[in-house]
N, C-alpha and C positions, 0 to 999 in steps of 0.2 A: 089186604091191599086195596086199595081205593085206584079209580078210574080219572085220577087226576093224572094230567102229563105236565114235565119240565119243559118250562117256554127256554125256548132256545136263545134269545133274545136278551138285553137289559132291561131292566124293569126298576122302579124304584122302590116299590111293593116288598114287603117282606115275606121271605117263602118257610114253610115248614122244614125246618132242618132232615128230619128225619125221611121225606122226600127226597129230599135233595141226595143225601146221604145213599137211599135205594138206588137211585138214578143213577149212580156210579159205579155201585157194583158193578164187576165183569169186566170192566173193560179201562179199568187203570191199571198203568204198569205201577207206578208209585205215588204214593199221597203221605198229605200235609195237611193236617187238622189244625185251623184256629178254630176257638169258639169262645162262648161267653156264656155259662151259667146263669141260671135265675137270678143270681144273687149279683154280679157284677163280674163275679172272678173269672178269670182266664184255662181254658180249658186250651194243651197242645198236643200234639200224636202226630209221630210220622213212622211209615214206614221205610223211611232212610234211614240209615244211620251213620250218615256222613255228616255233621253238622255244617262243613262247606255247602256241601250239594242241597241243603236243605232251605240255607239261606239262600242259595241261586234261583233256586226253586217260588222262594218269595219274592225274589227281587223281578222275578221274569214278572210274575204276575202282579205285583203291581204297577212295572210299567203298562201292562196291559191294562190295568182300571184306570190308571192315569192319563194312557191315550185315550180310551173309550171316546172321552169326551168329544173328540177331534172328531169321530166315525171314523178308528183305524178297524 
């Protein structure tokens, strides 16, 4: 484990995944994996398995990166 901490913040900087990934541990009720392989391909995981609730799940949060911009 390294002595690196998750900026709470926006950043435009790209973070090590697998940080990020620690950083969550413990304390989600449920999660939703994108990702993107070396190679370009698409990598998806969740632990839903409602496909409704899963899309909700994404749509909440990209209105969330969509506001961002505003400082909601």
């Amino acid at each position: 484990m390294t002595n690196v901490s998750v900026f709470p913040g926006a950043t435009p900087l790209p973070f090590d995944a697998d940080i990020m990934l620690d950083d969550a541990k413990g304390i989600l009720e449920s999660v939703v994996i994108v990702g993107e392989y070396e190679d370009g391909s698409e990598y998806f995981s969740s632990s839903v398995g409602n496909g409704p609730e899963v899309l909700w799940m994404l749509e909440r949060a990209k209105l969330k990166l969509l506001t961002a911009v505003d400082g909601d």
